[in-house]
N, CA, C and O atoms as a Tinker XYZ file with bonds, in Angstrom:
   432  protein
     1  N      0.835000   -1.178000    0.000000    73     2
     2  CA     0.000000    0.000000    0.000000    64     1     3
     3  C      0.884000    1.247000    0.000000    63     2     4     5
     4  O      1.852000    1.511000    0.713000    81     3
     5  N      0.301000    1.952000   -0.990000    73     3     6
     6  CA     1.127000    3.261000   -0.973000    64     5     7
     7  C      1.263000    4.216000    0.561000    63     6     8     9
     8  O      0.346000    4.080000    1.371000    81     7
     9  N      2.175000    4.956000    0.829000    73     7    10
    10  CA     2.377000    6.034000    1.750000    64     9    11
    11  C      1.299000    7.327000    1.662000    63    10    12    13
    12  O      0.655000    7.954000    2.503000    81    11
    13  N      1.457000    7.399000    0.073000    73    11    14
    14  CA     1.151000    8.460000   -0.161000    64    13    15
    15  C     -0.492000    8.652000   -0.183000    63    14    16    17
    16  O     -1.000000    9.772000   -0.240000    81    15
    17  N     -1.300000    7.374000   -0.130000    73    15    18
    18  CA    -3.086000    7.201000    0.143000    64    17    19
    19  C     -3.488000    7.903000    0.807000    63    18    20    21
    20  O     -3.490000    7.036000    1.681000    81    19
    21  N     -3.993000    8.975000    1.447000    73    19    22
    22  CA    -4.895000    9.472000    2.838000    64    21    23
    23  C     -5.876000    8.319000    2.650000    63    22    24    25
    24  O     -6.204000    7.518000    1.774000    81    23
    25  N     -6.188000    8.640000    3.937000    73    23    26
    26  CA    -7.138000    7.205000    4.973000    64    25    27
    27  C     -7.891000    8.257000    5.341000    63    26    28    29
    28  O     -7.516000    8.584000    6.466000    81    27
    29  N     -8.941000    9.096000    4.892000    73    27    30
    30  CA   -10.165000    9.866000    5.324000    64    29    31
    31  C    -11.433000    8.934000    5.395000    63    30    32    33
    32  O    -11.825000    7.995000    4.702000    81    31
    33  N    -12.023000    9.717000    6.766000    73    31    34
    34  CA   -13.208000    9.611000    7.453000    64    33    35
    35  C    -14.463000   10.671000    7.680000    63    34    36    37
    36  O    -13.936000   11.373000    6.817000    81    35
    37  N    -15.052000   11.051000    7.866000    73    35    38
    38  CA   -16.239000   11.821000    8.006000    64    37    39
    39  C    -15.961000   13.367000    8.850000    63    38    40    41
    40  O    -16.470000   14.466000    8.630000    81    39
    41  N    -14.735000   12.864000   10.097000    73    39    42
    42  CA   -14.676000   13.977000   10.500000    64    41    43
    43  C    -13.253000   14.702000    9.987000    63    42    44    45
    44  O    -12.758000   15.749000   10.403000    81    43
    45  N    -12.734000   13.745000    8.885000    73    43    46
    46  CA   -11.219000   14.733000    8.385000    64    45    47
    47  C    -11.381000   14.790000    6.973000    63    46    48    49
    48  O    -10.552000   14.928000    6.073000    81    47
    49  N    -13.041000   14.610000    6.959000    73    47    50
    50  CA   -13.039000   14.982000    5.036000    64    49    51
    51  C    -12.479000   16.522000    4.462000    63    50    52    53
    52  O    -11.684000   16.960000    3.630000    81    51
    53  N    -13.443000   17.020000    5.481000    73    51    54
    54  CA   -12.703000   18.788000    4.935000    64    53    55
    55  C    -11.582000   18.966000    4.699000    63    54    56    57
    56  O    -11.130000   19.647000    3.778000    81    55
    57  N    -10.899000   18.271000    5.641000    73    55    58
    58  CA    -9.587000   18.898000    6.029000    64    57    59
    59  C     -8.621000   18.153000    4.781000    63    58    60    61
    60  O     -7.789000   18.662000    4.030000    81    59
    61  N     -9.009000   17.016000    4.877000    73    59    62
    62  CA    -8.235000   16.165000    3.803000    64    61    63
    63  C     -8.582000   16.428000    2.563000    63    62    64    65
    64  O     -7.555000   16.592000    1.904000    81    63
    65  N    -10.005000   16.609000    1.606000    73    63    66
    66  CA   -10.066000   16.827000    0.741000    64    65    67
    67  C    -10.510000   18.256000    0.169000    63    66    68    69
    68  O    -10.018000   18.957000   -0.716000    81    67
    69  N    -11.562000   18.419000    0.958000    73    67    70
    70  CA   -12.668000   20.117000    0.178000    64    69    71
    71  C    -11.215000   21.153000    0.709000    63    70    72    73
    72  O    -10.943000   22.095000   -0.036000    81    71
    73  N    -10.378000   20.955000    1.914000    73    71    74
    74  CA    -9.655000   22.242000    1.849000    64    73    75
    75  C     -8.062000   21.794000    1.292000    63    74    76    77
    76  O     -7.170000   22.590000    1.586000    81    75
    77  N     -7.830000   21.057000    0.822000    73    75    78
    78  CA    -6.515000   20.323000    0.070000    64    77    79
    79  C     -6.194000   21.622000   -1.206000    63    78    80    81
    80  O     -6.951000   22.355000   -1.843000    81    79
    81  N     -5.134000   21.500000   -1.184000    73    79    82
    82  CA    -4.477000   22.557000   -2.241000    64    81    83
    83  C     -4.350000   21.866000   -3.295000    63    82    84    85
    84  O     -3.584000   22.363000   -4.122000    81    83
    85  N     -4.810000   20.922000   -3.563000    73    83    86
    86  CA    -4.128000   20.110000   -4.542000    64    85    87
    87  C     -5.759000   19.352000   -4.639000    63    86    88    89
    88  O     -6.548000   19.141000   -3.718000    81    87
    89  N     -5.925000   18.993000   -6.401000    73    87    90
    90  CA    -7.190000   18.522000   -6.633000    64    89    91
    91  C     -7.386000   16.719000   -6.025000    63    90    92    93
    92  O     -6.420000   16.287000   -6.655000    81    91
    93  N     -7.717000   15.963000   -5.578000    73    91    94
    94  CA    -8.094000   15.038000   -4.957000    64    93    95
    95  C     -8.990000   14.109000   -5.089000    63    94    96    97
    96  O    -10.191000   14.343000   -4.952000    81    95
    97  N     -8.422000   12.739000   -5.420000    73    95    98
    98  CA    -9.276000   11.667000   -6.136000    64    97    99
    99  C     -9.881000   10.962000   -4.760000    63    98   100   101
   100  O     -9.026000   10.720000   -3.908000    81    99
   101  N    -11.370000   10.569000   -4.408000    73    99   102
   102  CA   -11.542000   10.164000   -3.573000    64   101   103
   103  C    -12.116000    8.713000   -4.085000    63   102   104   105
   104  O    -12.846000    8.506000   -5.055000    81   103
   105  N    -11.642000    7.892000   -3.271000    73   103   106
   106  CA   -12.305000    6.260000   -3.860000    64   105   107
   107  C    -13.012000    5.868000   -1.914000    63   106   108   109
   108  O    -12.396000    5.882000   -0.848000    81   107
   109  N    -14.234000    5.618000   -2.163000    73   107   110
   110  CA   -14.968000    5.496000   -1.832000    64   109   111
   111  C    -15.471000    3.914000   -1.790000    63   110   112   113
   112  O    -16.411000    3.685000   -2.552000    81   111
   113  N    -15.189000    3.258000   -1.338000    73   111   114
   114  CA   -14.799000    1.536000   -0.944000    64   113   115
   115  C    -15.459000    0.728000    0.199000    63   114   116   117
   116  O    -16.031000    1.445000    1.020000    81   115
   117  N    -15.496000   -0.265000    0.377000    73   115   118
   118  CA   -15.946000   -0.716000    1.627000    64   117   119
   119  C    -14.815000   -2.583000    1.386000    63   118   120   121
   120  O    -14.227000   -3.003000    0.389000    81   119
   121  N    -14.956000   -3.154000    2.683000    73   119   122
   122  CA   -14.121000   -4.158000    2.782000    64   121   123
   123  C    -14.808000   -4.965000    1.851000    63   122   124   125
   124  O    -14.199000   -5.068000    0.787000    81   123
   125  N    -15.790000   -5.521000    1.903000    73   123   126
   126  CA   -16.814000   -6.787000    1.423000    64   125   127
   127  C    -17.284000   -6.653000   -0.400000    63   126   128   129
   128  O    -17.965000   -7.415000   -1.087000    81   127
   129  N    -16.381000   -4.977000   -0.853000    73   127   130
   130  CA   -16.353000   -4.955000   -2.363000    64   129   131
   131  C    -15.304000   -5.735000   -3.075000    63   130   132   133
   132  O    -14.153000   -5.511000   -2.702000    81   131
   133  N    -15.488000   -6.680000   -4.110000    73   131   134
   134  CA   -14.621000   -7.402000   -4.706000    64   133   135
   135  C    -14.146000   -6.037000   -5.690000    63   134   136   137
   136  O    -13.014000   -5.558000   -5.628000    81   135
   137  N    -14.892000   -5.681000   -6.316000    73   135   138
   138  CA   -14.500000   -4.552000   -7.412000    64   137   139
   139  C    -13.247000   -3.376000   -6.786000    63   138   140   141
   140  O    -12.215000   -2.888000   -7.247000    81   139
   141  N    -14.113000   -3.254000   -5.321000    73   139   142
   142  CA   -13.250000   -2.100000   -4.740000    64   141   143
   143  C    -11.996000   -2.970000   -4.353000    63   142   144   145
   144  O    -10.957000   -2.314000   -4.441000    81   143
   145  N    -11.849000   -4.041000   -4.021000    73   143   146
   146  CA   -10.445000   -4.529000   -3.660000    64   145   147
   147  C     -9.266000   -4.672000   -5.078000    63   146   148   149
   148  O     -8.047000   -4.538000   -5.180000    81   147
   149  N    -10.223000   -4.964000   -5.897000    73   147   150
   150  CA    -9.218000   -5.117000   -7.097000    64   149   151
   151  C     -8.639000   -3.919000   -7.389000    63   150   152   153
   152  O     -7.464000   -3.869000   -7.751000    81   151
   153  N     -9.500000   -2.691000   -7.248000    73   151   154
   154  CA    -8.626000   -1.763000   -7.637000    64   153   155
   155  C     -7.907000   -0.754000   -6.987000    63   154   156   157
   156  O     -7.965000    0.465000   -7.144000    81   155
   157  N     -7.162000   -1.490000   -6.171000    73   155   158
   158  CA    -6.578000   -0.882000   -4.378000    64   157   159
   159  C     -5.437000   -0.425000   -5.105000    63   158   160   161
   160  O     -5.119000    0.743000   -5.328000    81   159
   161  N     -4.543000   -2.042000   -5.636000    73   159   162
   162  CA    -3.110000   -1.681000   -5.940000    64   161   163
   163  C     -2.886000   -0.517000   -7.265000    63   162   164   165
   164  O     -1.859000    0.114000   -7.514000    81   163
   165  N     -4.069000   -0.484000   -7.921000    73   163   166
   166  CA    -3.697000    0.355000   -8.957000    64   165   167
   167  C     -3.686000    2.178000   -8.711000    63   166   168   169
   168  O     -3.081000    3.094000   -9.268000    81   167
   169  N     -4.772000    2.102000   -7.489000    73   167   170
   170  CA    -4.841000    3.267000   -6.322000    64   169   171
   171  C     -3.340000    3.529000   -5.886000    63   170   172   173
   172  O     -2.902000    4.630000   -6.219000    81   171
   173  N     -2.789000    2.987000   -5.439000    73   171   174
   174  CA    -1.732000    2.783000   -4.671000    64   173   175
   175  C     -0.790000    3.147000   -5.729000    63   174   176   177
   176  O      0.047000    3.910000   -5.248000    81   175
   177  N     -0.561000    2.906000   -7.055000    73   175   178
   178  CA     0.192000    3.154000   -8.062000    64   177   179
   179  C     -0.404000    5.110000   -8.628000    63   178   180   181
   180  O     -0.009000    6.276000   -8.599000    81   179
   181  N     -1.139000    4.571000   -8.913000    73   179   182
   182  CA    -1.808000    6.157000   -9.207000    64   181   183
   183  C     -1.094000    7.052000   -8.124000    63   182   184   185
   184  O     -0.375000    8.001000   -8.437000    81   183
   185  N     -1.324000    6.709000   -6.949000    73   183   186
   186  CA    -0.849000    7.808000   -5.910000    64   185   187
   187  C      0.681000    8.290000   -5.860000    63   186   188   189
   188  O      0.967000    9.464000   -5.626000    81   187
   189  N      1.659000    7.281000   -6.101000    73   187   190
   190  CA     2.782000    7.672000   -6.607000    64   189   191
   191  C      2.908000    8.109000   -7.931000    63   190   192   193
   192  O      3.600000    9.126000   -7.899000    81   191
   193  N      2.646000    7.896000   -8.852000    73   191   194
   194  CA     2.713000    8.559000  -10.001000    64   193   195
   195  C      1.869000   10.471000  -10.377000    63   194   196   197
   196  O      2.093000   11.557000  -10.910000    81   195
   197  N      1.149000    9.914000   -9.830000    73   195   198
   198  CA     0.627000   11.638000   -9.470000    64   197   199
   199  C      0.884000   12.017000   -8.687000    63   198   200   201
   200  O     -0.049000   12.788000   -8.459000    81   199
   201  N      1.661000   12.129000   -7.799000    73   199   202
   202  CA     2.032000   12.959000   -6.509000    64   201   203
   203  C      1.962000   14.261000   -6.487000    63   202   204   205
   204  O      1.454000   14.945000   -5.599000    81   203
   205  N      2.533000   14.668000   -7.585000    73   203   206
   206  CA     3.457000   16.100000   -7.561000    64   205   207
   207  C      1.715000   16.804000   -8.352000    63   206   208   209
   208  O      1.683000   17.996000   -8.659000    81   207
   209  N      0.797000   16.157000   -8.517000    73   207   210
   210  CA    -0.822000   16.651000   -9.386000    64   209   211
   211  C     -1.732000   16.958000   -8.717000    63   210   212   213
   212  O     -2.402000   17.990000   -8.707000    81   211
   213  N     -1.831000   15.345000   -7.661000    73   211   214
   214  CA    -3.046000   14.957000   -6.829000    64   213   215
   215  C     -2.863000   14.194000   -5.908000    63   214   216   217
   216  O     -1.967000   13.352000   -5.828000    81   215
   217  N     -3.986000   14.506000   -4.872000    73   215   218
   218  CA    -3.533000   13.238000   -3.370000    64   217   219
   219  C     -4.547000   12.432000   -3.695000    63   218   220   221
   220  O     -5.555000   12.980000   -4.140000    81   219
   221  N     -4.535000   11.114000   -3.573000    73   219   222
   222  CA    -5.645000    9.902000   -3.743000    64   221   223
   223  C     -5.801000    9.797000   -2.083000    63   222   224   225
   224  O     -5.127000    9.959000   -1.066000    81   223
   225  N     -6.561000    9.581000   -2.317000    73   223   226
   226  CA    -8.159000    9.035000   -0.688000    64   225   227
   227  C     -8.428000    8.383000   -0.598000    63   226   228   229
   228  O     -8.246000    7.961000   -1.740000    81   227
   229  N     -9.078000    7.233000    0.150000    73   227   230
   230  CA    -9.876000    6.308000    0.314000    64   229   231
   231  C    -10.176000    6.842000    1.555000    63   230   232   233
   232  O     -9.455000    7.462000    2.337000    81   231
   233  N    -12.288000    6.254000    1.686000    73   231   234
   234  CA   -12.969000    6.549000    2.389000    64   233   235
   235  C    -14.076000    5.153000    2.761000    63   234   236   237
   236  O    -15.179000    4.931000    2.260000    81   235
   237  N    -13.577000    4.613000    3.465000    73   235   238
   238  CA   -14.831000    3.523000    3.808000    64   237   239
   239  C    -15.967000    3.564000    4.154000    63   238   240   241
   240  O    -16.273000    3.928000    5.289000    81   239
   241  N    -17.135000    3.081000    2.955000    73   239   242
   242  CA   -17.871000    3.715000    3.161000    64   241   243
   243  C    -19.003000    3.108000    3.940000    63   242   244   245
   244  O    -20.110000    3.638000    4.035000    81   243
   245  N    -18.652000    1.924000    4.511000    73   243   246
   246  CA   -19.397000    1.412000    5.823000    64   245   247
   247  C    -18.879000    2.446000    7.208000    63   246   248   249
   248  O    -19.821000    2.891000    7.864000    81   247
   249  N    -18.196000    2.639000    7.436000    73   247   250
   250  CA   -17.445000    3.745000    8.420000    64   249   251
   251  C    -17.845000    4.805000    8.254000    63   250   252   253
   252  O    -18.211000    5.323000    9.309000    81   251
   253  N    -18.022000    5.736000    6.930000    73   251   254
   254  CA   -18.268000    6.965000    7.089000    64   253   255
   255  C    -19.735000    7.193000    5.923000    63   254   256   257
   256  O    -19.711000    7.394000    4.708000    81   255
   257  N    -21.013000    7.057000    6.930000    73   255   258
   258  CA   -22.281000    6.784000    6.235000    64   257   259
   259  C    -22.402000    8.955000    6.346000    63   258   260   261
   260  O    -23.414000    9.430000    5.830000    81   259
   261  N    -21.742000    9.608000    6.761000    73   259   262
   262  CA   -22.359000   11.107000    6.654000    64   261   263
   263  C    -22.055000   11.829000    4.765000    63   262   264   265
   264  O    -22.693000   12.581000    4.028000    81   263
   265  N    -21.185000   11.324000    4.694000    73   263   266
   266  CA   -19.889000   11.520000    3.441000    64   265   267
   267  C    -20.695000   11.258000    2.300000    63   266   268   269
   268  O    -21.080000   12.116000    1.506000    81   267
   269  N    -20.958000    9.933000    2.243000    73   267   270
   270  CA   -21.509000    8.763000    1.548000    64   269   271
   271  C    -23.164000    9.351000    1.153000    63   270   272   273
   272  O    -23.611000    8.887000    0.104000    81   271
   273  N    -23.894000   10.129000    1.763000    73   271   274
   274  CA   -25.384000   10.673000    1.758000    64   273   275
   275  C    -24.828000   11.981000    1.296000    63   274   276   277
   276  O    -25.240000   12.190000    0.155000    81   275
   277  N    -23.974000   13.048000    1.771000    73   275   278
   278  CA   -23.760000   14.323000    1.131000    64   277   279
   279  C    -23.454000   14.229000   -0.339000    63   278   280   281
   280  O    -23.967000   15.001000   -1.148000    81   279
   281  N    -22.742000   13.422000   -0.624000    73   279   282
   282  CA   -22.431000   13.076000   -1.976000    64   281   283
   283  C    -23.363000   11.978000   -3.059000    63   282   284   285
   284  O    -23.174000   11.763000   -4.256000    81   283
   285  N    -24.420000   11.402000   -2.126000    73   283   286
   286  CA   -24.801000   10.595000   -2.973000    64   285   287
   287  C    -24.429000    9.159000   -3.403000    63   286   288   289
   288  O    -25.019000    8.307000   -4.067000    81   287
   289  N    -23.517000    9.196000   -2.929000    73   287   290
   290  CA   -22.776000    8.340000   -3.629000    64   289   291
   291  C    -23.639000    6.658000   -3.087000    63   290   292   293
   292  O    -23.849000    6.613000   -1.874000    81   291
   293  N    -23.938000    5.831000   -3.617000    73   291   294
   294  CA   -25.134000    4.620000   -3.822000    64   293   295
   295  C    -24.701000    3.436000   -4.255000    63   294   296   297
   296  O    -25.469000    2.481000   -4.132000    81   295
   297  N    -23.028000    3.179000   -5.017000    73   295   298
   298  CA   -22.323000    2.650000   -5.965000    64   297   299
   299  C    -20.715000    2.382000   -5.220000    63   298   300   301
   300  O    -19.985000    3.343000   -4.976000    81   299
   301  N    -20.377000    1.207000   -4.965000    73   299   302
   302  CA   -19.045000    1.129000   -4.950000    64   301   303
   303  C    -18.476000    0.178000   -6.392000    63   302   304   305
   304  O    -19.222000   -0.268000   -7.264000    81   303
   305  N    -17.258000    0.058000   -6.351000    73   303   306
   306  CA   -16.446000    1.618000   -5.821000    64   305   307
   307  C    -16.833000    2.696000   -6.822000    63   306   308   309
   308  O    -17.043000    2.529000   -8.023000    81   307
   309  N    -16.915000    4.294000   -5.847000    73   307   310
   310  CA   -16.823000    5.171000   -6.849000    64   309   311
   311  C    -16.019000    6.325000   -6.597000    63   310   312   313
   312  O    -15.881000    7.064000   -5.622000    81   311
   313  N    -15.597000    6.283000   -7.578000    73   311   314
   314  CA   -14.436000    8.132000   -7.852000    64   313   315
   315  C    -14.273000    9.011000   -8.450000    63   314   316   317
   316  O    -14.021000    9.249000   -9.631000    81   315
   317  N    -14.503000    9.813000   -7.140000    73   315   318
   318  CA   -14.799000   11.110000   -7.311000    64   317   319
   319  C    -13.191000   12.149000   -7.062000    63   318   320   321
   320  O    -12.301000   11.935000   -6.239000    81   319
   321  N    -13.257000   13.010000   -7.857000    73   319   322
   322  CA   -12.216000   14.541000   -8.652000    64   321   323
   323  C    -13.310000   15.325000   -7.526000    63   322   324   325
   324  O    -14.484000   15.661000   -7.685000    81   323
   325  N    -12.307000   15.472000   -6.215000    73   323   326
   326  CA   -12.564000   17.101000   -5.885000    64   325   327
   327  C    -10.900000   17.908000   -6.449000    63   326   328   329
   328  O     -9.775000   17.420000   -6.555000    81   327
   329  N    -11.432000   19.319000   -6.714000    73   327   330
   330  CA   -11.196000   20.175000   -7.350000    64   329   331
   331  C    -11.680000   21.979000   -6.617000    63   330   332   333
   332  O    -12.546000   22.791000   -6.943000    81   331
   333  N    -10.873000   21.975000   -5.802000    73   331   334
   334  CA   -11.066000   23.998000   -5.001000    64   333   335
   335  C    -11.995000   23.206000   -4.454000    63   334   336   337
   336  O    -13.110000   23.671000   -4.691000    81   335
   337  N    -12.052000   21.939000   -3.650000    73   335   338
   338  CA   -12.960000   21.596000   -3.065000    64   337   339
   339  C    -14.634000   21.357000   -2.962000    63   338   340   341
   340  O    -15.460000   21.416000   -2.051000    81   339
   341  N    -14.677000   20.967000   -4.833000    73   339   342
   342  CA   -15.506000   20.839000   -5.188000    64   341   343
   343  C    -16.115000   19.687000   -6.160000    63   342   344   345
   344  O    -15.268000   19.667000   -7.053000    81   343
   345  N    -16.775000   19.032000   -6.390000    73   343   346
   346  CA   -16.773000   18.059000   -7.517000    64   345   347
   347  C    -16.603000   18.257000   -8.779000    63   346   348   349
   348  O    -17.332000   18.977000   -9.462000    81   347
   349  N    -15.517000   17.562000   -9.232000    73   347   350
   350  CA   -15.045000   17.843000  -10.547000    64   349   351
   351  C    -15.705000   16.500000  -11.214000    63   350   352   353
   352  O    -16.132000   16.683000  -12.354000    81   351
   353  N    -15.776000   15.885000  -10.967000    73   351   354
   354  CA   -16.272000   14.341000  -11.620000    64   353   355
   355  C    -16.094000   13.429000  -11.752000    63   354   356   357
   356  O    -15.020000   13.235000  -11.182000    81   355
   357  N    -16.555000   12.198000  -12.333000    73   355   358
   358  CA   -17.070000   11.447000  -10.738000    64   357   359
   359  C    -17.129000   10.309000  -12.143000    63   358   360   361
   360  O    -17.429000   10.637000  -13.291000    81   359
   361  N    -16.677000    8.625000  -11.574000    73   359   362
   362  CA   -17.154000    7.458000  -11.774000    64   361   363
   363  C    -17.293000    6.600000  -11.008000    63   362   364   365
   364  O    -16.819000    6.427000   -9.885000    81   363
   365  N    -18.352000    5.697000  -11.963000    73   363   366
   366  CA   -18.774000    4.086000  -10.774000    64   365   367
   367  C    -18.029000    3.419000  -11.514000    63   366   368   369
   368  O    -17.744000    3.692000  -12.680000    81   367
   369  N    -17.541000    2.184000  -10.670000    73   367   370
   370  CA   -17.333000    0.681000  -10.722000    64   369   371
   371  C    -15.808000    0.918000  -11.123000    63   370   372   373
   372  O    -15.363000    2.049000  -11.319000    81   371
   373  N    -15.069000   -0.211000  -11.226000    73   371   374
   374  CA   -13.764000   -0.712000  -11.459000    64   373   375
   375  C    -13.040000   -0.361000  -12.608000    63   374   376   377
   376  O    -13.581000   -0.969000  -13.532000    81   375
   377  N    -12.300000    0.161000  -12.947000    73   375   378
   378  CA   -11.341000    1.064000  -14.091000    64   377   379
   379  C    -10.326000    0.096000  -14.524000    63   378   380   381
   380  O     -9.698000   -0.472000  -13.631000    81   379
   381  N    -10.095000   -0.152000  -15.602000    73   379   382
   382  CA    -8.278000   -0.666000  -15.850000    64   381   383
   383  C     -7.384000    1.304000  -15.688000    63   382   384   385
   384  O     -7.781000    2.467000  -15.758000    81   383
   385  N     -6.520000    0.832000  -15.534000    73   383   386
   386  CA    -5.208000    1.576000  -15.761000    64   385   387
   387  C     -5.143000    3.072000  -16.842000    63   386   388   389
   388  O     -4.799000    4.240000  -16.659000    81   387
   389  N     -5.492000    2.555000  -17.613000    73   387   390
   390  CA    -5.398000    3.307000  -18.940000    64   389   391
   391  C     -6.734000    3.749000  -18.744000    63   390   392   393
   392  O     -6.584000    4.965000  -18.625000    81   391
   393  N     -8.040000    3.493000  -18.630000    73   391   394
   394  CA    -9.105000    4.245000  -18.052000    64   393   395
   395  C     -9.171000    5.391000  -17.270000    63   394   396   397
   396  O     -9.879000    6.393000  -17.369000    81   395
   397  N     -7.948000    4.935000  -16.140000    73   395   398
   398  CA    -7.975000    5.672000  -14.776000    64   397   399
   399  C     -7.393000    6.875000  -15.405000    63   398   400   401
   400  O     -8.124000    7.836000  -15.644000    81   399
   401  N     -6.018000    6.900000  -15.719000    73   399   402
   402  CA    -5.117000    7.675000  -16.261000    64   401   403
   403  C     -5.919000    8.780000  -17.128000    63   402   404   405
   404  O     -5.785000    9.991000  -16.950000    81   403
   405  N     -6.778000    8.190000  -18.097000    73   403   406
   406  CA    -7.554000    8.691000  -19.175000    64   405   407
   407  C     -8.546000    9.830000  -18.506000    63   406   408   409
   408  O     -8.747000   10.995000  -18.849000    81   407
   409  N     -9.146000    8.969000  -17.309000    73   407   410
   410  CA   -10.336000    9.455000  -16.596000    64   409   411
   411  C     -9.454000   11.015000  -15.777000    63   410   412   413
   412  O     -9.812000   12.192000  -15.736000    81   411
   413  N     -8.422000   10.432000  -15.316000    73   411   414
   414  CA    -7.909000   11.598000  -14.693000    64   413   415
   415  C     -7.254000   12.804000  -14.909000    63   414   416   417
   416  O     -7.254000   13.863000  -14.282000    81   415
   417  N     -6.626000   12.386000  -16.050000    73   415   418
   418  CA    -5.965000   13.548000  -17.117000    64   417   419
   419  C     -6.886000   14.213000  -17.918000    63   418   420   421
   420  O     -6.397000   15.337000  -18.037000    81   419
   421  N     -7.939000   14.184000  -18.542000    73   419   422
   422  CA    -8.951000   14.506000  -18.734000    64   421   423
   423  C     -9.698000   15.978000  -17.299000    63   422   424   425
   424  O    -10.116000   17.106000  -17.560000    81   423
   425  N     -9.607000   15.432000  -16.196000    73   423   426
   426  CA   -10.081000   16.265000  -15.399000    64   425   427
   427  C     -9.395000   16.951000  -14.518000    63   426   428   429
   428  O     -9.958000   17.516000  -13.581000    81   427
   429  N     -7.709000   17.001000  -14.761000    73   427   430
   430  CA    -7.165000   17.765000  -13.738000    64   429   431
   431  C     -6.350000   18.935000  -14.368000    63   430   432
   432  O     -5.775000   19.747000  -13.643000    81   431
């Protein structure tokens, strides 16, 4: 697992993502997702390779049910581009690589 992941929760969302200087991929996961587990290590890769762009997140979303209703969010896994602390945009379900990359360069 990367270093570079934040491990946000409900009460360090602000702080970790909406007030982050830097635009911020949040993956939104729970343990018991097969989809969300597969795409941990590629999380974990993303986060080093964008460093110097974006901070990657994960937010469990059995743990943090306040997060999970402000956003809507209904779908694991899904990821979401905050941006000046705002939603930049947003997918469901499991990505290859070249998706992610695609998905993210596209929005940052």
């Amino acid at each position: 697992m990367s270093e570079r992941v934040v491990h946000t929760n409900d009460s360090d969302f602000e702080a970790d993502v909406v007030n982050s200087d830097k635009p911020v991929l949040v993956d939104f996961w729970a343990e018991w997702c097969g989809p969300c587990k597969a795409i941990g290590p590629l999380l974990d890769e993303i986060a080093d390779e964008y460093a110097d762009r974006m901070t990657v997140a994960k937010l469990d979303a059995d743990k943090n049910p306040n997060i999970m209703m402000k956003f809507g969010v209904r779908s694991l896994p899904t990821l979401i581009i905050f941006k000046d602390g705002n939603v930049q945009a947003q997918k469901l379900g499991a990505l290859s690589k070249s998706q992610l990359t695609e998905f993210l360069d596209s929005n940052l």
